[in-house]
N, C-alpha and C positions, 0 to 999 in steps of 0.2 A: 535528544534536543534539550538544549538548559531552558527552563524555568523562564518565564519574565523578567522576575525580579533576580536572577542572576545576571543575566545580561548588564552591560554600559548604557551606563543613559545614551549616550548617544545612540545605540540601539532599536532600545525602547521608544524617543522619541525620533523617528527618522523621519530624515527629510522628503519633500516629496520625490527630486529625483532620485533618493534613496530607496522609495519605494515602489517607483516603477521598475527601478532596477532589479529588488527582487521580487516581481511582478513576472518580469522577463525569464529571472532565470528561475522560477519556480513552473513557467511554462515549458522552459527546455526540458529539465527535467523531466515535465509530464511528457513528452515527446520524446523522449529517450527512454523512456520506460515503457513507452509502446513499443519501439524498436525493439527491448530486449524480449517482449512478450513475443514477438514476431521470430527473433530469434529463439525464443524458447520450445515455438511450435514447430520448426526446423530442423531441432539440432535431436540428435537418439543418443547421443553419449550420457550415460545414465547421470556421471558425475557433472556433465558438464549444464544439465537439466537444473540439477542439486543447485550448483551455486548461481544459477540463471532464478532459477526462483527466487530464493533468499535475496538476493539483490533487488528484484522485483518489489519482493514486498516489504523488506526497510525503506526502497522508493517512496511506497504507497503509502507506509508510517510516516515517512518525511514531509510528503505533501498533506497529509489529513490536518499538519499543524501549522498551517503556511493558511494567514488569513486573507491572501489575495484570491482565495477558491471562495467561492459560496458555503455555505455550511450544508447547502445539499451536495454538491460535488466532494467537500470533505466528508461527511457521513460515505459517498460510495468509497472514499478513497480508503476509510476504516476498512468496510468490511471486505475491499480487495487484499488491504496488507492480511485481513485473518485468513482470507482463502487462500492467498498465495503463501504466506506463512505453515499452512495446512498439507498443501502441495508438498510444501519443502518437506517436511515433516514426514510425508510419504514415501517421498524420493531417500529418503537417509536412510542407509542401509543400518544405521546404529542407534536410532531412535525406535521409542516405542510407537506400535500402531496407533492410530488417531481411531479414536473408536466409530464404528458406523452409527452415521445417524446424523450426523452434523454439517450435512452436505445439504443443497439444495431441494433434495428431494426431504429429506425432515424438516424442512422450512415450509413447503407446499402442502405437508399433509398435517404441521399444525395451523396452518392457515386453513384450512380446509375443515377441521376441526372447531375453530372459532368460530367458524361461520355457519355449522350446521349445528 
């Protein structure tokens, strides 16, 4: 996604129906990327997982920079692009492994750690 200041002013400064508009379509998109997660949990074709992912979570990249989300629904929306990014990453048969640890359960046991 370009930059601010790459952007047209006209852009930059958008009108309001301008910005309901991508208001609108940064909601379909969240709604279309549920679907594909829906389709992701459906489908066993290993490749067809692979770019089911990846699509997923450029989605989830897309939306984290779209200012009509909260900045806590963007924060979830980072760390979905990294976990679904990770997925993908697992799924590729020509990537290297994602090292253990980086999952959920290493996030539980240094929380777990801070607090003891």
């Amino acid at each position: 996604m370009p930059a601010a200041s790459s952007l047209p002013e006209s852009a930059v400064a958008a009108s309001p129906e301008a910005r309901q508009e991508l208001a609108q379509a940064c909601k379909a998109l969240w709604l279309g990327t549920l679907s594909l997660m829906t389709a992701f949990m459906q489908i066993q074709a290993p490749a067809h997982r692979l770019l089911l992912a990846r699509r997923i979570a450029r989605n989830f990249e897309t939306l984290q920079a779209q200012d009509c989300f909260s900045p806590a629904d963007r924060a979830s929306f980072a760390r979905l692009s990294q976990r679904w990014s990770a997925t993908a990453q697992h799924l590729d048969p020509e990537a290297k492994p994602v090292p253990l640890g980086t999952g959920l359960m290493d996030a539980i046991r240094r929380f777990a750690r801070s607090q003891g």
